[in-house]
C-alpha positions as CSV (number, residue, x, y, z in Angstrom):
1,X,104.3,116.0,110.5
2,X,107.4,114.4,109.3
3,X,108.1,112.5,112.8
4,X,104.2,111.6,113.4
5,X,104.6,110.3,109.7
6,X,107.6,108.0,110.8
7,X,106.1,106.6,113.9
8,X,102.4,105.6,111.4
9,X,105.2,104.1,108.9
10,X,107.2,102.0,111.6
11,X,103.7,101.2,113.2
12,X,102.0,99.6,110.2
13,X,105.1,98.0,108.8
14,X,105.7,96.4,112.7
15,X,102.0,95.4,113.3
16,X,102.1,93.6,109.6
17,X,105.4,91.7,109.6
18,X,107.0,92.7,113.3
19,X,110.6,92.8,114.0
20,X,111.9,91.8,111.0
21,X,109.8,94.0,108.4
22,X,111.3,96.9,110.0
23,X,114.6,95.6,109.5
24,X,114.3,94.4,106.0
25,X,112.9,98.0,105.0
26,X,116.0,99.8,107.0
27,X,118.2,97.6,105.2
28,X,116.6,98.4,101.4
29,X,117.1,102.7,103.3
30,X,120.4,101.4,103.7
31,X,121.4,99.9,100.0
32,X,119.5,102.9,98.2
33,X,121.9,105.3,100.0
34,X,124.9,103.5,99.8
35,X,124.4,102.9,95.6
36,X,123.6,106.5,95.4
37,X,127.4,107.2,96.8
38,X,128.3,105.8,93.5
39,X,126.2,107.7,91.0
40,X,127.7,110.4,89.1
41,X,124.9,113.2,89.0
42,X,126.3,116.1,87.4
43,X,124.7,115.5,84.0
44,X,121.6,114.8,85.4
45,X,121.6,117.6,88.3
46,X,122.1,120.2,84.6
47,X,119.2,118.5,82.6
48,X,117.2,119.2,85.4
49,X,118.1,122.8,85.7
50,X,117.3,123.4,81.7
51,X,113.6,122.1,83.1
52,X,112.8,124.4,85.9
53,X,109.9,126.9,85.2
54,X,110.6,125.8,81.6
55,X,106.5,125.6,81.1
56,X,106.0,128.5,83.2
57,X,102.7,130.2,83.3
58,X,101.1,127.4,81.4
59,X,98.7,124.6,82.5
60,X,98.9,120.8,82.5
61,X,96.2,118.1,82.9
62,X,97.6,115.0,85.6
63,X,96.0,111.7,84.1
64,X,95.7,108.9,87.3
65,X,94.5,105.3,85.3
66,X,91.4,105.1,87.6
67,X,88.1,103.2,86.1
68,X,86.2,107.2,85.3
69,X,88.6,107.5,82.1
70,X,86.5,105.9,80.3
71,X,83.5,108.5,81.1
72,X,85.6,111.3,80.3
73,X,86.6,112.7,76.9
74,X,90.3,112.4,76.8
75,X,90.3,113.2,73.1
76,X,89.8,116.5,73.9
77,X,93.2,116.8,75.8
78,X,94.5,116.8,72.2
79,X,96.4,119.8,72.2
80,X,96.9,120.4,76.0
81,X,99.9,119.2,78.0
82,X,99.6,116.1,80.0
83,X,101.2,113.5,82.1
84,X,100.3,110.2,81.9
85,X,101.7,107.2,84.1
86,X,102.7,103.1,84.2
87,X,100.2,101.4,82.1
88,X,98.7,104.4,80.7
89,X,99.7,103.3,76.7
90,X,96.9,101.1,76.7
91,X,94.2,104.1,76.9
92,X,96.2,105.4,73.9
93,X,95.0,103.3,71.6
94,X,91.6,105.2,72.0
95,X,92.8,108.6,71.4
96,X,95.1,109.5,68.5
97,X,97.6,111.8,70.5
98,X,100.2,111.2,73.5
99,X,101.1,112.7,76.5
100,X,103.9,114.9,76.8
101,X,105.7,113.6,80.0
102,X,105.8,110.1,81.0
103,X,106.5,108.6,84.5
104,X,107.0,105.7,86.9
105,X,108.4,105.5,90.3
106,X,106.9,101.7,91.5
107,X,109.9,99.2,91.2
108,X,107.5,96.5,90.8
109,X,105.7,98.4,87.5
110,X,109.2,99.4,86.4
111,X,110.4,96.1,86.5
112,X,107.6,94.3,84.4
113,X,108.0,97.3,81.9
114,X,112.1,97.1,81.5
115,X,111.6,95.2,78.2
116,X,109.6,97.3,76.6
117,X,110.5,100.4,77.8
118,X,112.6,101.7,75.2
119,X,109.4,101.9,72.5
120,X,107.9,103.8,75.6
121,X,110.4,106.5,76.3
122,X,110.5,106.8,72.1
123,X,107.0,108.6,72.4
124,X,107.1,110.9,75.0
125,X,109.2,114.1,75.2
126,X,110.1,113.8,78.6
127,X,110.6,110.7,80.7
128,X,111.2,110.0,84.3
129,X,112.1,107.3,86.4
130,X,114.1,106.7,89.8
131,X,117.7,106.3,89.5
132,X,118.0,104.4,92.6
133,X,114.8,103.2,94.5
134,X,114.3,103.8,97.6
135,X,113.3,99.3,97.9
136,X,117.2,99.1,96.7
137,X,116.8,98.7,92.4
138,X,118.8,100.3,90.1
139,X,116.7,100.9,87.6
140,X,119.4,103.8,85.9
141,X,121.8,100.7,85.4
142,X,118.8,98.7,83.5
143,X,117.6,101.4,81.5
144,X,119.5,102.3,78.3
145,X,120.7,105.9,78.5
146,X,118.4,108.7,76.3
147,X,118.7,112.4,76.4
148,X,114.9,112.8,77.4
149,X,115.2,110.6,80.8
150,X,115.6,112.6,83.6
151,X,116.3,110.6,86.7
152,X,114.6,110.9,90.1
153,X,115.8,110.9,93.4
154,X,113.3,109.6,96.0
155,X,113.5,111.0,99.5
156,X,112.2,108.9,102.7
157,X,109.6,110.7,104.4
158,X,106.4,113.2,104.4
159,X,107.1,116.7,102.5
160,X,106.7,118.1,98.6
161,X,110.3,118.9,97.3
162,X,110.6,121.8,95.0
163,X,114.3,120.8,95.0
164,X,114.4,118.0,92.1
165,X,115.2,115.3,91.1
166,X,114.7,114.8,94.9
167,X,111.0,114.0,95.6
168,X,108.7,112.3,98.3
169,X,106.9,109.2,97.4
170,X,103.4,109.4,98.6
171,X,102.3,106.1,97.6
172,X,101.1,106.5,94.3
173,X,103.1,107.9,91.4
174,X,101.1,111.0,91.1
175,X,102.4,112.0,94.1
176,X,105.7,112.8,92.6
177,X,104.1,114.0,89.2
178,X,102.7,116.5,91.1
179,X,106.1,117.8,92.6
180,X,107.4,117.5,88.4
181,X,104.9,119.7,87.2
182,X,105.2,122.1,90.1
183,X,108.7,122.1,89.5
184,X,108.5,122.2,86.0
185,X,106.5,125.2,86.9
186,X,103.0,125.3,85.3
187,X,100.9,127.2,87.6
188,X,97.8,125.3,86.9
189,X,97.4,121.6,87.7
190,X,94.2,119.9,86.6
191,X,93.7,116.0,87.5
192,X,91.5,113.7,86.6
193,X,91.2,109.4,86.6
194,X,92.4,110.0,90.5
195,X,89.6,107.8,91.3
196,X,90.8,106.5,94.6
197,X,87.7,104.0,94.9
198,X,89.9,100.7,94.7
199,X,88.5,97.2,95.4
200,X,90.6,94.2,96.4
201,X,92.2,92.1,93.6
202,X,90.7,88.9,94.4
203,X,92.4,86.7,91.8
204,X,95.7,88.1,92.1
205,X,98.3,86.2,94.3
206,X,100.7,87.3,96.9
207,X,104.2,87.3,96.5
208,X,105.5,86.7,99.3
209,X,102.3,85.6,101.8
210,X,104.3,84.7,104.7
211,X,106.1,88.0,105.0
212,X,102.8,89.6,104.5
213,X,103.8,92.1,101.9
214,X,101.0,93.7,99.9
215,X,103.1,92.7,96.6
216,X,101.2,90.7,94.4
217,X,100.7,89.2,90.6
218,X,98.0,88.5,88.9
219,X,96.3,85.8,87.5
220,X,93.6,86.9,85.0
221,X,93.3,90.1,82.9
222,X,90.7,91.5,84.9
223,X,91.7,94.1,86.8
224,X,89.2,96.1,88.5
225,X,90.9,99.0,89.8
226,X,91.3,100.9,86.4
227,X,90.4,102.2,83.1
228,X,91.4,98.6,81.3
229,X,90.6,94.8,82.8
230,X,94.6,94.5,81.6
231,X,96.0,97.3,83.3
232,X,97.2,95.1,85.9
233,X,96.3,92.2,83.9
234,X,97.9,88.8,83.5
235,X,101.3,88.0,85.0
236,X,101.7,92.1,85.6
237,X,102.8,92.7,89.3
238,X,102.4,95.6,91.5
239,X,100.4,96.0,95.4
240,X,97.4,95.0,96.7
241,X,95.0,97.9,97.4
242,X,94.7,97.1,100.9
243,X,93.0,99.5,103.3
244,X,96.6,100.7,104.8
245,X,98.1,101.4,101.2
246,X,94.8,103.5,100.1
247,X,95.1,105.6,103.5
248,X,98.5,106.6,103.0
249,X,98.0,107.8,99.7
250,X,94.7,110.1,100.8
251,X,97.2,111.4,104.1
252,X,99.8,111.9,101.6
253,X,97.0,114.0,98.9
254,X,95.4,116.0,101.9
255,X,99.1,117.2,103.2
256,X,99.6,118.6,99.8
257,X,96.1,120.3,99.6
258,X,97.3,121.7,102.7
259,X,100.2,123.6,101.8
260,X,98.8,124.4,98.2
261,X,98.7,127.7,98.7
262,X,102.7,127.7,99.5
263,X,103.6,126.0,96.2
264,X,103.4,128.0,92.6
265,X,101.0,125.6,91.2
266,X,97.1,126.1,91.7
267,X,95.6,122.5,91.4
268,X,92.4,121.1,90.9
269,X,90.1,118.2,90.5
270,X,88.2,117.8,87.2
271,X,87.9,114.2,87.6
272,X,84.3,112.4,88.0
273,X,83.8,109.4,90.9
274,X,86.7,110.8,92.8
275,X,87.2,110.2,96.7
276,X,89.7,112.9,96.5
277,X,88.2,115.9,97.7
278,X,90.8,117.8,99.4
279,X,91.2,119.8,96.5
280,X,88.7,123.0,94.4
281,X,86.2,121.2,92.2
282,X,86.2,122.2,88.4
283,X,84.2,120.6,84.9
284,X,86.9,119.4,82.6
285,X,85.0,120.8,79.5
286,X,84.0,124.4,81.7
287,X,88.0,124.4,81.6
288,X,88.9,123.5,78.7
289,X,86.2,126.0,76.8
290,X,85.7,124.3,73.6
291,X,82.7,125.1,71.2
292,X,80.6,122.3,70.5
293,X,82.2,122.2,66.7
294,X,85.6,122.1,68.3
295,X,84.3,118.8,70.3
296,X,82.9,117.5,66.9
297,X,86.0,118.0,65.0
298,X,88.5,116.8,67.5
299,X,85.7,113.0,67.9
300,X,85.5,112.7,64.2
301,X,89.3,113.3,63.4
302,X,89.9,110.1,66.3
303,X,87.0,108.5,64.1
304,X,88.7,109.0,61.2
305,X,92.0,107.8,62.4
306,X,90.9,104.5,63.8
307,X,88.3,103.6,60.8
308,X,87.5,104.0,57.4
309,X,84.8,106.7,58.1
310,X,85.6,110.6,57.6
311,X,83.6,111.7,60.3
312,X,81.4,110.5,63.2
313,X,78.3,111.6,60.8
314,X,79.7,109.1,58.4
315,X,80.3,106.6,61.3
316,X,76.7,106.6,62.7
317,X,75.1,106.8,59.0
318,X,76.5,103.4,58.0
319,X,76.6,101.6,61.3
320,X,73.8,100.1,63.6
321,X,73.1,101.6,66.6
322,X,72.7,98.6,69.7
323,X,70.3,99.1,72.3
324,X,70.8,95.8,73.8
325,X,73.5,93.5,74.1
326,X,73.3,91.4,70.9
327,X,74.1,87.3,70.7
328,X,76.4,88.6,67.7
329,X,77.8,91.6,69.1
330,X,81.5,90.2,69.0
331,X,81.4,89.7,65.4
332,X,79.9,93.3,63.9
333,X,82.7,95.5,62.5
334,X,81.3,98.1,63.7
335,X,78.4,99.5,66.3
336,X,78.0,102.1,68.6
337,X,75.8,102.3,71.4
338,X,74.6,104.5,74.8
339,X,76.9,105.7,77.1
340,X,75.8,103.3,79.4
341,X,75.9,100.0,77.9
342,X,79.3,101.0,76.4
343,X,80.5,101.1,79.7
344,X,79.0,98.1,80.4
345,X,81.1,96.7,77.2
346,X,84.2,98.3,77.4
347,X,85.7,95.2,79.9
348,X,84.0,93.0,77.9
349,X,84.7,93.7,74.1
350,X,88.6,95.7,75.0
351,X,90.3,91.9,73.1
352,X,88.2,92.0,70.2
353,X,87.1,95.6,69.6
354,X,88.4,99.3,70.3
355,X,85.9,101.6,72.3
356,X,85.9,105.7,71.6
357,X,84.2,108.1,73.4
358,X,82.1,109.2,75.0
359,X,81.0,111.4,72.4
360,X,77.2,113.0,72.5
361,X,75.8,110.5,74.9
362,X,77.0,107.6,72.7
363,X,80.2,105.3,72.9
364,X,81.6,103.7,69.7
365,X,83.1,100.2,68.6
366,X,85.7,99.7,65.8
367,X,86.6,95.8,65.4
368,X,89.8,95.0,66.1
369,X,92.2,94.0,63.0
370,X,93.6,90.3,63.2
């Protein structure tokens, strides 16, 4: 696997920017591993110890950023642990909780995120990052020092390390969460918002066109590959989703459903509109189990944290329900609507109002504050 994985890499990187692509990449290989020389790991190499089958026996929900968060009920995640990734603070203004762990391995992500990292790494318990990536940054010289980071060590190639913090990138970051939490040893994996149904940026600009490299930045906030048109919004950089990119992501997922039985963690998909279907089918809510006054309570206590109402009762007393899109929709205070048209609005409305749900077949609006 490993050497019909080298040849695919050195193929695509070859038939994209030729001779010297495949030099330029060989020489990043080169700079990670000679800066790593120079790392002192000891520290590091203990923290990660203290983590190892520290959740063991217990079950953890993976969160990608695709556009099918906003269809599910992440609110009800409340008191379940979870791993969020990159952008994913901007969902959390919808929910009135945070994830427990908290991860990027993209330089490009990392990079745009330096400055306001340190609120970031403030709200999650643990935090993880690449030391030295494997493009040549060193992010653990950028990134002020805090007992709950816990560095990474990215490993060229195909495979799914139970040795960390050395991991295989598989093209997306959820690669690697998925070696944490094994690691970390819950022995049930749930993910969801792994949508894996991306569309080209078409706004966004290249980089570097010339070398052909898939980085890009982008123009607009209107991305339309996740949960938020400014996930990837304005000035934000990060990689085209271009055929090649998505493929080795799905080659990277279906190796791991293929050796999931060899790994302590059972994993499963409980997302909705996912391509990914190497893996056992669940419902998020059939997991979860909750009683439909457990679902009430845990919408009207976000309702009550986000408004002046003291329940979603209260809410939907006082407040119009829209059926269609109204010329003075921007303006109300407060609305809520079907599921439908709030997804419809969600893209729309995100700058001037915040959207929760879904929540029995309706979403609601809150008007931002100024």
């Amino acid at each position: 696997m490993q050497i019909g994985f080298l040849i695919k890499k050195i193929k695509t990187t070859f038939q994209r920017q030729g001779v010297l692509g495949i030099f330029t990449k060989s020489v990043r290989r080169l700079n990670s591993a000679w800066q790593r020389l120079f790392i002192n790991n000891s520290s590091n190499k203990k923290q990660w110890k203290q983590l190892q089958n520290k959740f063991k026996g217990q079950r953890v929900f993976l969160i990608g950023n695709g556009p099918s968060l906003n269809k599910t009920s992440l609110y009800l995640l409340k008191d379940e642990y979870t791993i969020c990734f990159n952008h994913f603070y901007l969902f959390e203004e919808r929910l009135n909780w945070s994830p427990t762990f908290y991860c990027i391995t993209d330089n490009l992500v990392l990079k745009d995120l330096l400055g306001k990292l340190a609120s970031l790494i403030e709200k999650y318990k643990f935090n993880f990052f690449p030391d030295i990536h494997f493009r040549g940054e060193n992010f653990k010289n950028q990134i002020k020092p805090n007992d709950n980071i816990y560095w990474l060590n990215q490993i060229f190639g195909q495979g799914f390390s139970e040795e960390l913090p050395k991991v295989f990138p598989g093209g997306s970051v959820i690669y690697e969460g998925f070696q944490l939490l094994n690691y970390l040893g819950f022995n049930e994996i749930y993910f969801l918002g792994v949508d894996m149904n991306f569309k080209i940026h078409k706004t966004a600009k290249y980089l570097d066109k010339k070398f052909k490299s898939v980085d890009i930045i982008s123009q607009k906030n209107d991305d339309p590959n996740h949960f938020d048109p400014r996930y990837f919004g304005k000035n934000k950089k990060y990689h085209q989703p271009e055929e090649f990119v998505i493929d080795n992501i799905l080659l990277n997922l279906k190796f791991l459903s293929s050796i999931n039985e060899e790994i302590h963690a059972d994993i499963y998909n409980v997302g909705l509109d996912s391509k990914v279907d190497f893996f056992k089918k669940k419902q998020l809510e059939d997991v979860l189990g909750l009683t439909e006054i457990q679902k009430h309570t845990l919408f009207s206590d976000l309702i009550k944290a986000n408004s002046k109402f003291r329940s979603v009762d209260e809410f939907e007393k006082l407040n119009p329900r829209i059926t269609e899109i109204e010329s003075d929709l921007f303006n109300k205070s407060y609305f809520y609507t079907s599921i439908e048209t709030g997804l419809g609005l969600i893209s729309k409305i995100v700058f001037t109002h915040l959207s929760l749900g879904p929540f029995n077949k309706n979403y609601y609006f809150i008007k931002r504050k100024i």
